[in-house]
N, C-alpha and C positions, 0 to 999 in steps of 0.2 A: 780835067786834071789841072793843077795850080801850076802856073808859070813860074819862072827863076825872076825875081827881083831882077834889075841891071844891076846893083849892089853883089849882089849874092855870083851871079853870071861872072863878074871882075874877079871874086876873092875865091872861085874855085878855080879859074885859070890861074890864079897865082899861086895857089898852093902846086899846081899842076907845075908850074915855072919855078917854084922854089924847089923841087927835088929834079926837078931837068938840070939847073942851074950847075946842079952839085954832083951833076950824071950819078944820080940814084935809081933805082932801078923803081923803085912803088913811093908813089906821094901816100902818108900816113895820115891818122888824125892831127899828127903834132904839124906838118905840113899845113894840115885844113884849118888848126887854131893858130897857127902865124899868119895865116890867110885873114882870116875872121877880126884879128886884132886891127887890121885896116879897113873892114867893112862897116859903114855908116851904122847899119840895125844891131849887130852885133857888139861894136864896141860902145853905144851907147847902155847897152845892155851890162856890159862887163864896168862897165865908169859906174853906171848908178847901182852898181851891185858893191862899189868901192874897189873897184882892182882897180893896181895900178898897172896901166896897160906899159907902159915902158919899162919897167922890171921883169914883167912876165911877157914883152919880145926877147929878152935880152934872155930868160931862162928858156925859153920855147927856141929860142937859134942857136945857143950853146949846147943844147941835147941834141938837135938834128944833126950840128956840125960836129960834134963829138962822139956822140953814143952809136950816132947809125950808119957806120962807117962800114958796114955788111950790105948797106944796098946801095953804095955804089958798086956800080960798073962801068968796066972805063970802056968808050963808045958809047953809052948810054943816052939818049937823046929824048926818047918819047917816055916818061914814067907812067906805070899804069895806078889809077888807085887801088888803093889795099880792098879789101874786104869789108874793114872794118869803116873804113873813109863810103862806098859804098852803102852801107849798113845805115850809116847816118842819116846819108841825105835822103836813101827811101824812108826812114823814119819821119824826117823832119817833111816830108812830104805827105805822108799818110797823115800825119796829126795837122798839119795846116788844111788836107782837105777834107778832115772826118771833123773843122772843127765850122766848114764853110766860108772859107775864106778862098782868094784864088790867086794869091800870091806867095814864095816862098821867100824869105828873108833870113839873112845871114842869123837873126834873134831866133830863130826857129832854128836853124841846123845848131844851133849852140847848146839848143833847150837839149836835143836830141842827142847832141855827141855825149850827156852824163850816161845816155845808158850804156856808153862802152867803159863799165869801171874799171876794170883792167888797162886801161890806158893809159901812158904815161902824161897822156894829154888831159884827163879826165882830174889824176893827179896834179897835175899844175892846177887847173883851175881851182883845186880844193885850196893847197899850197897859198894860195890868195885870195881864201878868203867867200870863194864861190861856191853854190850849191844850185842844186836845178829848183830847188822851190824860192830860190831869192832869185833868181835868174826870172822864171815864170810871173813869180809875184808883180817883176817889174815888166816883163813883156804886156802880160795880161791888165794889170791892173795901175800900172805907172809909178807902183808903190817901191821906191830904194829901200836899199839894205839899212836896216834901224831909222825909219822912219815910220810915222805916226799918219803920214796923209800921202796920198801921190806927190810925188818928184814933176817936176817941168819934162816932160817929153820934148827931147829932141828932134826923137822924129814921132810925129802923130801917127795913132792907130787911122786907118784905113773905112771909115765909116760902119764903125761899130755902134753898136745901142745897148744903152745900159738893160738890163732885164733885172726882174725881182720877183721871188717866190712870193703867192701872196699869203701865204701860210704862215713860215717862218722871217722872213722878209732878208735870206742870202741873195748878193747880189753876183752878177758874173755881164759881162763885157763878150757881145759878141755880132755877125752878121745878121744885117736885118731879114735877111732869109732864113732863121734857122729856129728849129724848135726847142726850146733847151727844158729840161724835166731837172725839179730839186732832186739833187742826190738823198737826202736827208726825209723829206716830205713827202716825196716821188710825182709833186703836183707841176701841172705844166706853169713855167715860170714865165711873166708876162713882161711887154718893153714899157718904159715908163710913162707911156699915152695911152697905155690900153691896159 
């Protein structure tokens, strides 16, 4: 099972401390994306996707301190996550280790929070600009929002190997342990020494 980044470990307590702070009773996704906005893999992720991350704190703490003003409770000390904050992170878990990797990083629970669209979280990130395939694009392949080649990684992928169909010649970015088959071709895809 893939470990929590020390990254990822910091901005889920904080999100957990952002709705203690404010004795609310459930840390939400909007919570885990104020979190994320300070996490190294994450906000590298949202920069080379073109957000601007200091507009979208400033929208993302205006709606928790205004709108969710039904989950405080006064006493309230310990916030529980929602369902949906829950939901995520077993996502972003399950696709970091169905992809062979063995780390979870704040860019991954990021990839994962689109599939909650109904969230007013999911919303912001559109609102600026964001999409989970510009998002991926850059995780996966280093390639920012309207650009033609990979972006400078801020933070380097983790000893990945490039692979290449040898059919079609699609490439994909991945653990050197892992077997990767063309979507397209259906032929096993090879790493670029072999």
């Amino acid at each position: 099972m893939p470990a929590f980044s020390q990254s990822l470990e910091g901005a889920l307590h904080k999100a957990l401390d952002f709705a203690n702070d404010r004795h609310q009773e459930y840390a939400t996704l909007e919570h885990l994306l104020l979190a994320l906005i300070d996490d190294r893999h994450a906000a590298a992720a949202m920069t080379g996707c073109k957000a601007d991350l200091e507009h979208l704190r400033h929208r993302v703490v205006d709606y928790i301190d205004n709108d969710l003003g039904s989950l405080v409770v006064a006493g309230s000390t310990e916030a529980q996550p929602t369902t949906a904050f829950q939901r995520t992170i077993h996502r972003a878990v399950v696709q970091v280790q169905s992809s062979g990797r063995d780390a979870v990083g704040g860019d991954n629970v990021l990839i994962a929070m689109f599939a909650e669209r109904e969230s007013p979280a999911v919303s912001f990130l559109k609102e600026y600009g964001l999409t989970r395939f510009d998002v991926v694009q850059y995780v996966a392949h280093g390639i920012a929002k309207n650009a033609d080649r990979p972006a400078e990684l801020s933070v380097q992928p983790t000893e990945h190997l490039r692979y290449a169909c040898p059919e079609c010649g699609v490439v994909a970015w991945a653990a050197h342990d892992v077997r990767l088959i063309c979507g397209g071709c259906h032929r096993r895809m090879r790493t670029g020494d072999g």
